[in-house]
C-alpha positions, 0 to 999 in steps of 0.5 A: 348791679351788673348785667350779666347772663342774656335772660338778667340782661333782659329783666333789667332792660325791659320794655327798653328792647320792646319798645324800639320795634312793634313791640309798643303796641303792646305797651301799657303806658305809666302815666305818672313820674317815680316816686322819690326825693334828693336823699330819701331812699324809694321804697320799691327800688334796691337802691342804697340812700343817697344824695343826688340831684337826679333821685326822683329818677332812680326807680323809673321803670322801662315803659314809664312816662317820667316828667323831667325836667329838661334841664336836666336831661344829659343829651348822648350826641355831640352835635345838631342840625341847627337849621332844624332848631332853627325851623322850629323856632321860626314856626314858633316865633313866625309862625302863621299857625291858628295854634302855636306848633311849640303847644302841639309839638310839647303835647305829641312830646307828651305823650298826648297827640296834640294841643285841643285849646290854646285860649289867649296868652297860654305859655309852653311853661305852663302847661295848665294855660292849655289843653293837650288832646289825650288827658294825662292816663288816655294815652293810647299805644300810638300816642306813647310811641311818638314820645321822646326817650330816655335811659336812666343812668348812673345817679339817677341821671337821666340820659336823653337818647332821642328828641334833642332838636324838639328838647333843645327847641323848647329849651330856646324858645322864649317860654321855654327853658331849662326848668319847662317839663315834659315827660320822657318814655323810658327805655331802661334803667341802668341807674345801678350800673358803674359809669363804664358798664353803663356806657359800655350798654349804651354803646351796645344798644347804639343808644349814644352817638360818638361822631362829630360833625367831621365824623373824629371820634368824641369821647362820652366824657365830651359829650355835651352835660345839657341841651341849649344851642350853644353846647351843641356843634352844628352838624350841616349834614345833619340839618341837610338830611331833617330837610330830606324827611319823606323825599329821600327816606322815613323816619323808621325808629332808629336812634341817630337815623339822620346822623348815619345818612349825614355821615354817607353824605359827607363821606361817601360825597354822593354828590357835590356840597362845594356850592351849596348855601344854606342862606338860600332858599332855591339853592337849599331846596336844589342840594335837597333834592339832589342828595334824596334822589341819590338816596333813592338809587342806592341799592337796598342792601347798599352799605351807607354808614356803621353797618347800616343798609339803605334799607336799615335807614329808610330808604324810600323806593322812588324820590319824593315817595312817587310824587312830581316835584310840584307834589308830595313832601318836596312840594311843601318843603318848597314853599316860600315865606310868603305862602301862606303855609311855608315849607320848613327850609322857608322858617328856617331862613326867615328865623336865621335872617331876622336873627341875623344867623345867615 
């Protein structure tokens, strides 16, 4: 099936279009997985009988929360900021959290806020050794809109279009894997289309990412077919702007939001990385700060990467939000291992020193 005229296209797409703006609001949330099994043919979905790994995924519709298996999960962007999966796994290895974060990180990915109980020995790959706040059918339009996305694609693949640092965490983390599940918000099914047609959408919605860490062109056939570290690049830029949440710009919904500005401070070099260490706490917090106030000059309608404004990817209108460097998001950032609550960059060097990353 192709898409065709404007109105065809929004059938197929659905919630897909809705859900990136206000329009999740509106969303009623399906809290169950499609049906179906490798080689069975779903009864309510047009699809021929087929073989394939991925048929338990054919008919979810847009809206749908599907339990997936994250190994199977194919990611739509080359590369990582390490040093964000390198601060998730020191929260969840070296945290000093009452509560494990890795159990209320799985529960917001999960549609279901956080974890409520986390007795003694619970492990994240197995979700029935703790609880999650919302019950599985109480979510609610807030909850649901924090989900992690993704687009069915040709064979049923599911086709990851945000959440790859959180997937990939809990794919690294000692109770995690590539057979833990978590449930997806699904934008679109495009199961039916041809492989170019269906990229040809994702290209279109700028569902997929297509810039290495250099900013050369990758090729979709090069993309990266699982989660896991090692097939991922490591993109600094990317790490240096996850560090910027909150002081330079907001997260605002938009796919590869980080990449775009990651890309502006690479090209645009707004300011000077010559000297920057990514070893070194003082000096990582410096480059951090150095780089969001440059965002915050930035003109609004300033033009940063593919089109996009500072305005499009979230700029903030004062640094660190108004706040003192001694307050605010740039003051938690700033905390030290030793704090009884570290900032993220703190995790992420203590991770990368006692694994011998540095």
């Amino acid at each position: 099936m192709r898409i065709g005229s404007p109105s065809r296209r929004a059938s197929v797409l659905g919630v897909a279009l809705a859900v990136t703006g206000a329009g999740v609001a509106a969303l009623a949330p399906v809290a169950v997985a499609a049906p179906g099994a490798p080689g069975i043919r779903p009864s309510f979905c047009g699809h021929d009988n087929r073989s394939t790994p991925f048929a338990s995924y054919l008919c979810a519709e847009p809206g749908d929360l599907l339990d997936v298996r994250i190994g199977d999960v194919h990611p739509t962007q080359p590369s990582l900021g390490y040093d964000e999966v390198y601060y998730k796994l020191g929260r969840y290895t070296l945290g000093k959290d009452g509560i494990n974060k890795k159990f209320d990180d799985w529960c917001e990915a999960d549609g279901r806020t956080a974890a409520a109980t986390v007795p003694p020995g619970a492990r994240l790959d197995d979700p029935s050794s703790f609880t999650c706040e919302l019950p599985v059918g109480a979510e609610t339009a807030d909850s649901v809109a924090l989900m992690k996305t993704v687009v069915i694609g040709p064979g049923g693949e599911p086709f990851l279009t945000d959440g790859h640092h959180t997937l990939t965490s809990f794919y690294e983390t000692p109770d995690g894997g590539a057979s833990l599940h978590v449930r997806l918000r699904v934008q679109a099914n495009l199961s039916n289309l041809p492989r170019q047609t269906f990229w040809d959408e994702m290209k279109a919605h700028k569902w997929v990412y297509l810039r290495d860490p250099e900013g050369n062109q990758v090729a979709v056939n090069k993309l990266p077919t699982s989660l896991g570290l090692a097939n991922f690049a490591d993109d600094r830029y990317r790490s240096l702007l996850y560090f910027g949440r909150d002081i330079g710009y907001a997260q605002n919904g938009l796919p590869f939001q980080e990449f775009y500005w990651g890309s502006w401070a690479r090209d645009a070099e707004p300011i000077d990385l010559a000297d920057w260490n990514p070893n070194d706490l003082d000096n990582y917090l410096a480059t951090v700060k150095s780089l969001t106030e440059a965002m915050t000059a930035l003109p609004k309608a300033a033009v940063v990467a593919s089109g996009f404004t500072a305005a499009d990817l979230g700029a903030l209108d004062q640094w660190n939000d108004g706040s003192a460097a001694d307050k605010g998001e740039f003051n938690k950032l700033s905390k030290p291992y030793s704090n009884a609550k570290p900032g993220k960059l703190a995790y992420a060097l203590e991770y990368k020193r006692a694994h011998g990353l540095g």
